[in-house]
N, C-alpha and C positions, 0 to 999 in steps of 0.2 A: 504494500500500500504506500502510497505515497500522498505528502500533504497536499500536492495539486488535485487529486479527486476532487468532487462534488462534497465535500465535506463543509459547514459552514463553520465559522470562523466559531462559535462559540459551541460545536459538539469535539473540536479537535483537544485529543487528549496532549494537554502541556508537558509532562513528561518526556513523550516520546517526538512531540510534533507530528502527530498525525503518519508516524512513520512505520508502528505497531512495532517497533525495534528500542531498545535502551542499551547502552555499555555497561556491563558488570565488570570490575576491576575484580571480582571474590575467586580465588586461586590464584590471585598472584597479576595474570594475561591480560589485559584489555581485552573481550571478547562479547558480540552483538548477541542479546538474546532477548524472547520475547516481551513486550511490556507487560508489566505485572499490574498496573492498573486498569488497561485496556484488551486485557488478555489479547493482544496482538490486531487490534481490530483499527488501533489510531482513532476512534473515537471514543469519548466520555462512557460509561456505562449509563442509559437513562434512570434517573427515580424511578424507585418501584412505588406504587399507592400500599404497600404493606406496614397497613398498624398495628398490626396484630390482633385485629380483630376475624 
């Protein structure tokens, strides 16, 4: 994915830039792996209406 899609400026996950990719530095390597906020999707997750009711 890439930030150029159809994605509007305020569903792009800021983390990643809308790239569904972040660098983890963990084991030492600079090395790309999936966003952990947007589970690789480079948008936000939407609100759920879950109240628990």
């Amino acid at each position: 994915m890439s930030p150029d899609d159809d994605i509007p400026p305020e569903e792009i996950c800021p983390p990643c830039r809308g790239t569904g990719k972040v660098i983890s530095k963990l084991g030492g390597d600079p090395h790309p792996v999936e966003c952990p906020w947007c589970h690789g999707t480079g948008r936000l997750p939407r609100p759920t209406a879950d109240n628990g009711s």
